[in-house]
C-alpha positions as CSV (number, residue, x, y, z in Angstrom):
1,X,0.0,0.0,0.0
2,X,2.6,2.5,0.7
3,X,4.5,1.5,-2.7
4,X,1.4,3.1,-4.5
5,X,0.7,5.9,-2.4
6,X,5.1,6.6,-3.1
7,X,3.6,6.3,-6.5
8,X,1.2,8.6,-6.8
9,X,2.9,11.2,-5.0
10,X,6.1,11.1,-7.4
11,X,3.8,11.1,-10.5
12,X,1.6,14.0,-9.3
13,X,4.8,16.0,-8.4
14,X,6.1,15.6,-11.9
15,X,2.7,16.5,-13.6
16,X,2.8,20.1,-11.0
17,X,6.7,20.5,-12.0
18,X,4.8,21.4,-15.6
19,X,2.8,24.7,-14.7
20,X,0.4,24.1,-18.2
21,X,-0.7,20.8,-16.5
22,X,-0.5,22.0,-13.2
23,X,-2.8,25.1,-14.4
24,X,-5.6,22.2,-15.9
25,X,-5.6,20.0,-12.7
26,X,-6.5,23.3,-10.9
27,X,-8.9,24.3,-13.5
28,X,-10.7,21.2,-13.9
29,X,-10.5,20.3,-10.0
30,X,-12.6,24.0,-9.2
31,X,-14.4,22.8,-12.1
32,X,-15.5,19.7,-10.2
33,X,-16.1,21.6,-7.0
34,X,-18.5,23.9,-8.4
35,X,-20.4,21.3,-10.2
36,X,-20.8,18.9,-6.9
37,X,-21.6,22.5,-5.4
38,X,-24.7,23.0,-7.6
39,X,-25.8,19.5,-7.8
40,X,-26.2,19.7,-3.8
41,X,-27.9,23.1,-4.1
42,X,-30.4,22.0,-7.0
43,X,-31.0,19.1,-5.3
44,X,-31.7,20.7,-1.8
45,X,-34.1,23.3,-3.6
46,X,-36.2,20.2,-5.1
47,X,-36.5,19.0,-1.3
């Protein structure tokens, strides 16, 4: 388990060494925030 959790952290600190793919995983990560967001908030309205 802590082989792929070694893993993961050394791949995602190469893909943030590379600010045009660091910029995207922010982009797409507020992306998916605001989206869950509104889902909650349409679906509390419905309620």
């Amino acid at each position: 388990m802590l082989g792929i959790v070694r893993l993961f952290d050394s791949t995602l600190r190469a893909v943030l060494d590379v600010p045009e793919l660091a910029l995207f995983l922010g982009v797409a990560l507020l992306l998916i925030i605001v989206g869950i967001f509104s889902w909650i908030v349409r679906r509390g309205k419905r309620m």
